[in-house]
N, C-alpha and C positions, 0 to 999 in steps of 0.2 A: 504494500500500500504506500503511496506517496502523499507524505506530509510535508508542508510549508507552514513555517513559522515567521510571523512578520516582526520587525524590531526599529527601532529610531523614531518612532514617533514622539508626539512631546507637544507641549505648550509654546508657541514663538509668539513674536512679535511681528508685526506686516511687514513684510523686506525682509525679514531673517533667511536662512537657510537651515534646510534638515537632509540630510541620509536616511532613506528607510533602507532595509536588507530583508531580504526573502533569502532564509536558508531552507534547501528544499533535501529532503531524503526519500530513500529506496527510488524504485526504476523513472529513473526520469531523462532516459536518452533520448535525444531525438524533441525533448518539450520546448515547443514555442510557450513563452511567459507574459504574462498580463500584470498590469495594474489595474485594478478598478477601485471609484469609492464611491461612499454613498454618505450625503451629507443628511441631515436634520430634516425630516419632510421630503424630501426626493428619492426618486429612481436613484438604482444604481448606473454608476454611468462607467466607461470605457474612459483611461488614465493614457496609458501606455503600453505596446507592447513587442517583445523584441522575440528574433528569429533562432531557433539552434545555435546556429552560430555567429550567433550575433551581429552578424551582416545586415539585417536589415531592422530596421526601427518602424513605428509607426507613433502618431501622439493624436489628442484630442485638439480643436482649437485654439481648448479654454488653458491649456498646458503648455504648447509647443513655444518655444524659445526662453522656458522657462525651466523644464523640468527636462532629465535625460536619464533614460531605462540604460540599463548596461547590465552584462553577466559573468560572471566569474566561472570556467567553467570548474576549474582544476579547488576551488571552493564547493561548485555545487551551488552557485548565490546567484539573485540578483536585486539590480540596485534601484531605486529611484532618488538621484538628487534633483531636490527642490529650491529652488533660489528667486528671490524676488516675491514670497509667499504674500497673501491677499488673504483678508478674509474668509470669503468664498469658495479658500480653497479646502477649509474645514468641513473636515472628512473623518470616517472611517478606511481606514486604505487596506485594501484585502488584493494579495499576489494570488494569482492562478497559474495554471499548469493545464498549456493544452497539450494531449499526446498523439491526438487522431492526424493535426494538420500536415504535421513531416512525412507519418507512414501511408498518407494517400496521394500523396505528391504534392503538396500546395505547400508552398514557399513562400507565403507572404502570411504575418500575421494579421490575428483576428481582431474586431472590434467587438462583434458579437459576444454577450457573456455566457450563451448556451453551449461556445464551441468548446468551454473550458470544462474540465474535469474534475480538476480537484483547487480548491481553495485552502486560503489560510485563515486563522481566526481574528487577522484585523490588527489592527493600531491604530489607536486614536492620534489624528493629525488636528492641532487646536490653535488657531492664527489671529492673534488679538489685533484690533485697530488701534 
């Protein structure tokens, strides 16, 4: 079974910066990986998400030139830094693990959060004005 465990979340200030880390265990070759969060009254929404091997990236709007997914593989991690943080951008931030998308041939990460498998249990992201 594969588990992810999310970490670095924490209270900031608007404009600060965080690391979150997704350490993920058991079979997880070949997993495209997700950020998603889901703030206070909203849907969950689509963060970031990046390829096997890392090669390709994908981002949300509300994120891109802000935030950057990356993975470690020889950790078994990956990452989201966040910079320039906003209010709005208070969240629950939950990593996934998709494993279907490598072994049917698709090469491009998902947006969708039904493509994902397995989840983590979350970090609260908390961004004061």
């Amino acid at each position: 079974q594969v588990q992810l465990v999310e970490s670095g979340g924490g209270l900031v200030q608007a404009g600060a910066s965080l690391r979150l880390s997704c350490a993920a265990s058991g079979r997880t070759f070949g997993s495209f990986m997700g950020w998603f969060r889901q703030a206070p009254g909203k849907e969950r929404e689509f963060v970031a998400a990046i390829s096997w091997s890392g090669g390709s990236t994908i981002y949300s709007d509300s994120v891109k030139g802000r935030f950057t997914i990356s993975r470690d593989g020889a950790k078994n991690t990956v990452y989201l830094e966040m910079s320039s943080l906003k209010p709005e951008d208070t969240a629950v931030y939950y990593c996934a693990a998709d494993l279907r998308s490598f072994w049917s041939g698709n090469y491009i990460p998902r947006r969708n959060q039904f493509e994902y498998d397995y989840w983590g249990q979350g970090t609260q992201v908390t961004v004061s004005s």
